[in-house]
C-alpha positions in Angstrom: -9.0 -16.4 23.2 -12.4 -16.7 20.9 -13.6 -13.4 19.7 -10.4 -11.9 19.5 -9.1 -9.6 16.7 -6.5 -11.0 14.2 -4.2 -9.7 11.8 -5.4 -10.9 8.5 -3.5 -14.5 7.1 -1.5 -12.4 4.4 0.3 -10.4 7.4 0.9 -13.8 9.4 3.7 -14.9 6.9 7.5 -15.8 7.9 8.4 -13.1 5.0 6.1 -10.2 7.3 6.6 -8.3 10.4 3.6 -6.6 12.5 5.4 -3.6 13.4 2.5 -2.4 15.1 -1.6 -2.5 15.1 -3.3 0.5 16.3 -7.6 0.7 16.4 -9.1 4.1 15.8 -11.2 5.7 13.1 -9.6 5.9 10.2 -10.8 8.9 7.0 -10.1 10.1 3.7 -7.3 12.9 3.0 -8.4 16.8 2.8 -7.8 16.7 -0.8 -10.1 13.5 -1.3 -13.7 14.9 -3.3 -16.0 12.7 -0.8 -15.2 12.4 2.7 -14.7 8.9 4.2 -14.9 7.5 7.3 -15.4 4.2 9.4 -14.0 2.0 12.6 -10.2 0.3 11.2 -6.7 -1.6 12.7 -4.2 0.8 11.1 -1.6 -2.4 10.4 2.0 -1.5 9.9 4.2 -4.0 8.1 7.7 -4.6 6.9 8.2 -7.3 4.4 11.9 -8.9 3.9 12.9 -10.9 0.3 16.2 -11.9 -0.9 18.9 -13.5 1.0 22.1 -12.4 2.7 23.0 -9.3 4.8 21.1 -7.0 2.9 18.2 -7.7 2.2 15.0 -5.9 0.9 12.9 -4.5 2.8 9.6 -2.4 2.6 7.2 -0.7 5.0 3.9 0.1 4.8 0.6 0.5 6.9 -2.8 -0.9 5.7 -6.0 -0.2 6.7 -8.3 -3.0 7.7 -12.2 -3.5 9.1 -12.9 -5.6 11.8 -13.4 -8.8 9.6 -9.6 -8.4 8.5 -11.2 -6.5 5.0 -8.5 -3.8 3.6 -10.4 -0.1 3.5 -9.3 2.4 1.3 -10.5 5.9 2.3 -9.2 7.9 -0.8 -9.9 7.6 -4.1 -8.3 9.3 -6.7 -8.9 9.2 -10.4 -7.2 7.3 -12.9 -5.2 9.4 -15.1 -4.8 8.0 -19.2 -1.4 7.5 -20.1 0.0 9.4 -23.0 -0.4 8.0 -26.3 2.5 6.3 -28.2 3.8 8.8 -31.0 3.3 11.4 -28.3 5.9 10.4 -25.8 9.5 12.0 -26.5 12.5 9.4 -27.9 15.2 8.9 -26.3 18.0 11.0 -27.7 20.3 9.6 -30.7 23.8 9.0 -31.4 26.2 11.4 -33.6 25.5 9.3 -36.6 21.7 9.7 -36.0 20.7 6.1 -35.3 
């Protein structure tokens, strides 16, 4: 049917399941410094790789806009990693090497 809503083309893979798609308002987290809100699909998919009986499998839920953009309500700051001759070495052997 035209003017339907669709699942964005990286969700419609063989490798992807649609769990579940859910419209609502979507916002930031209480610990978020600038409140966020706006109209979303709250997608949740599981993605399968590797072959055989156990395979891999991860879950997640993305947030998308009604043109099939992903929204990110919360943003965090980046924190520096620790420089080089900072970082503690791994533990030596008894002869010290």
């Amino acid at each position: 049917m035209p003017g339907r809503w669709q699942a964005p083309e990286e969700f419609r893979r063989k490798d992807t399941e649609i769990l579940e798609t859910t419209a609502g308002i979507g916002h930031s987290g209480f610990a978020d410094f600038g409140f966020r809100s706006a109209p979303v699909v709250r997608i949740l998919v599981r993605r399968s790789g590797g072959e055989g009986e156990y395979q891999l499998r991860s879950t997640r839920q993305v947030f998308v806009d009604s043109t099939g953009h992903e929204v990110v309500f919360s943003a965090f700051p980046a924190v520096p990693g620790a420089p080089a001759d900072s970082k503690i070495s791994k533990p030596q052997g008894p002869s010290g090497q």
